[in-house]
C-alpha positions in Angstrom: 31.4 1.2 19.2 28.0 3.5 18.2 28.2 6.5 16.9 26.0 9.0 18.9 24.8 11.7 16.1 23.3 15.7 17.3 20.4 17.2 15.0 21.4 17.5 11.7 24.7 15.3 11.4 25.8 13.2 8.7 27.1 9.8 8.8 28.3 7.2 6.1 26.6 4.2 6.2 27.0 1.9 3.0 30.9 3.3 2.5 32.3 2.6 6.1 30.0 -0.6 7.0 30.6 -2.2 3.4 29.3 -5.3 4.5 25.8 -3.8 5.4 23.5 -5.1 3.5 20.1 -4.9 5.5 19.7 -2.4 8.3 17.0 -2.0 11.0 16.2 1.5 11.8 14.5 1.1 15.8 12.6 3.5 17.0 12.1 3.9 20.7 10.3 6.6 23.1 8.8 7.2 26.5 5.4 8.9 27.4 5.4 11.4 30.2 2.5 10.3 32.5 0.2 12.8 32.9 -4.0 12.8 33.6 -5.4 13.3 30.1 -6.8 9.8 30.3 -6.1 8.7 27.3 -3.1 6.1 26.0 -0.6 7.4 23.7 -0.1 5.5 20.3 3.1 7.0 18.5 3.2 5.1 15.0 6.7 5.1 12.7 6.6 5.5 8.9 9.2 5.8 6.2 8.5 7.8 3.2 10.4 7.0 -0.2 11.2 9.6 -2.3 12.3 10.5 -5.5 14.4 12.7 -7.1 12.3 15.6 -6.8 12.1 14.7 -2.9 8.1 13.7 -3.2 6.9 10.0 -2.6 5.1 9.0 -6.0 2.0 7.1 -4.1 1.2 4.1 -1.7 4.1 2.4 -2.9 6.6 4.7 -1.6 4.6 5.0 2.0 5.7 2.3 4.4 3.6 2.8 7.5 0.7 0.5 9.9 -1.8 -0.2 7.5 0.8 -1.0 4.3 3.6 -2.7 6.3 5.7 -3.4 2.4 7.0 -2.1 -0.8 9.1 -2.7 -3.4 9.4 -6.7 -2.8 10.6 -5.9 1.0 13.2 -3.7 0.3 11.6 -1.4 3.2 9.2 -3.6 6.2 7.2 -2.1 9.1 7.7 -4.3 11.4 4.6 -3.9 12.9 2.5 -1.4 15.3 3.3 -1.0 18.8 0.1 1.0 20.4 1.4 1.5 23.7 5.4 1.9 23.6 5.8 -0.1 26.9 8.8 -1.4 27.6 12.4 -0.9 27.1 13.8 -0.9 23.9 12.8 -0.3 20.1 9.6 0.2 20.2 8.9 0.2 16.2 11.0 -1.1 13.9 11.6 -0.6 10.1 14.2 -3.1 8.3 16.0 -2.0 5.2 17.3 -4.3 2.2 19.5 -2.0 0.2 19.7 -3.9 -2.5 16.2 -4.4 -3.2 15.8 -0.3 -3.2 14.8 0.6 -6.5 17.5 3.7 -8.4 14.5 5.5 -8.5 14.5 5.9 -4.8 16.8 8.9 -4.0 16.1 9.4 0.1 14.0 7.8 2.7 12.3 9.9 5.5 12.0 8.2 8.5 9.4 9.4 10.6 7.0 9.1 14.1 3.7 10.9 14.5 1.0 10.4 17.4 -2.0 8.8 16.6 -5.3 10.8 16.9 -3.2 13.7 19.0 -5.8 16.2 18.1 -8.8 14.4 19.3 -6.6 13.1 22.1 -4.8 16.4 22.9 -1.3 15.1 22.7 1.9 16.3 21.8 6.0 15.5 21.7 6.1 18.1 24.6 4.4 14.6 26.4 7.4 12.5 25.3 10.3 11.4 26.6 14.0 9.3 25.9 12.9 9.0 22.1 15.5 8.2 19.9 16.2 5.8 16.3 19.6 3.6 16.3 20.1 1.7 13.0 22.0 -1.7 13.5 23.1 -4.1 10.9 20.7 -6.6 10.5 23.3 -9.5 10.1 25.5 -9.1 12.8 23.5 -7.1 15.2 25.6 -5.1 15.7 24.5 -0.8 16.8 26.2 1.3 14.1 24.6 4.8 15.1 22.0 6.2 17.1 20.7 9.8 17.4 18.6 10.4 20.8 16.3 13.4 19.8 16.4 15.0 23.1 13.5 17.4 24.8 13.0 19.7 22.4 9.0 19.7 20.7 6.4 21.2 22.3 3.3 21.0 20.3 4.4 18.9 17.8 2.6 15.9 16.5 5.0 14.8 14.1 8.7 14.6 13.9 10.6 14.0 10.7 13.7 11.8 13.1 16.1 10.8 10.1 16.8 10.4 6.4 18.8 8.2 4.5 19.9 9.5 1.3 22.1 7.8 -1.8 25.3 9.8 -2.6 27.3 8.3 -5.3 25.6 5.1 -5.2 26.4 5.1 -1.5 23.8 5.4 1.7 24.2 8.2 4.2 22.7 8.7 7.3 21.3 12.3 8.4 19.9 12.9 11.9 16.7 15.6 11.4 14.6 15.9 14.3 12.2 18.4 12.4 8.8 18.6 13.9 5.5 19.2 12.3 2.2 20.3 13.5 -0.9 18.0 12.1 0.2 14.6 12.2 0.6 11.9 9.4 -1.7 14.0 7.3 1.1 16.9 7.5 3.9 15.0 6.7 2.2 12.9 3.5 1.3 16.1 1.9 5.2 17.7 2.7 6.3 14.9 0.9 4.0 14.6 -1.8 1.0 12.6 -1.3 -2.4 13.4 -0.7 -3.8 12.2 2.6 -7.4 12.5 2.8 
């Protein structure tokens, strides 16, 4: 049975699913229809961080335009630009065991593409939510539906996965941000230009 987790809950992953090995986080949302005339492209990312909870550099950024690091121990599946249908609508798939020690936490992420110049906002989207399933089996272990509550967001940190005495944990966020990718590199250490 899935676990359904609330903002800011904690779940074991690697300790009471010993036999995962490979997850895949899905990522899924709805856009409110509305006459601004211009598509919506909501993109997922997962930032890698270190001790120090910064990303080091492109190698700890997994988003559209640099799909894998670290010998695919974290893959972008591959970018949806119009989040039709039903379902994931982004994926990212995670190989534990490839991780490096160096990696502490992974920040899971979704930000709109061009919502400045587009005037868009999570206040224009609906139903999103991540689910993380077991790669090998298929089986749904949680999922954390992020519920109504941005406004004029344009990025939303949705979940991290941290290491905790060489186990993985699972913590639902739902933090937004104002300013898009740009904003969430710099919070977690890079410099986006």
């Amino acid at each position: 049975m899935t676990i359904s987790l609330s903002k800011g809950q904690r779940i074991d992953l690697t300790k009471t699913n010993p036999s995962l090995k490979n997850a895949i986080i899905g990522l899924g949302w709805d856009t409110n229809k509305y006459s601004g005339g211009q598509e919506f492209d909501l993109d997922a990312s997962a930032f890698l961080l270190r001790e120090n909870g910064k990303a080091s550099g492109i190698e700890d950024f997994v988003f559209y335009n640099n799909l894998t690091v670290y010998g695919g121990a974290v893959v972008h599946t591959g970018d949806n630009r119009d989040g039709e249908g039903d379902g994931d609508d982004e994926q990212i798939k995670l190989d534990f065991s490839k991780i490096p020690e160096s990696i502490h936490r992974i920040g899971i992420t979704v930000t709109i593409h061009d919502a400045d110049a587009r005037q868009q906002n999570f206040g224009q989207v609906a139903n999103a939510f991540v689910r993380l399933v077991d790669e090998h089996t298929g089986f749904e272990i949680l999922r954390y539906d992020l519920g109504e509550d941005f406004s004029v967001e344009t990025a939303i940190v949705v979940c991290e996965l941290y290491r905790n005495g060489g186990e993985w944990k699972f913590q639902a966020v739902g933090s937004g941000f104002s300013g898009g990718l740009s904003a969430l590199a710099r919070n977690y250490g890079l410099d986006a230009k």
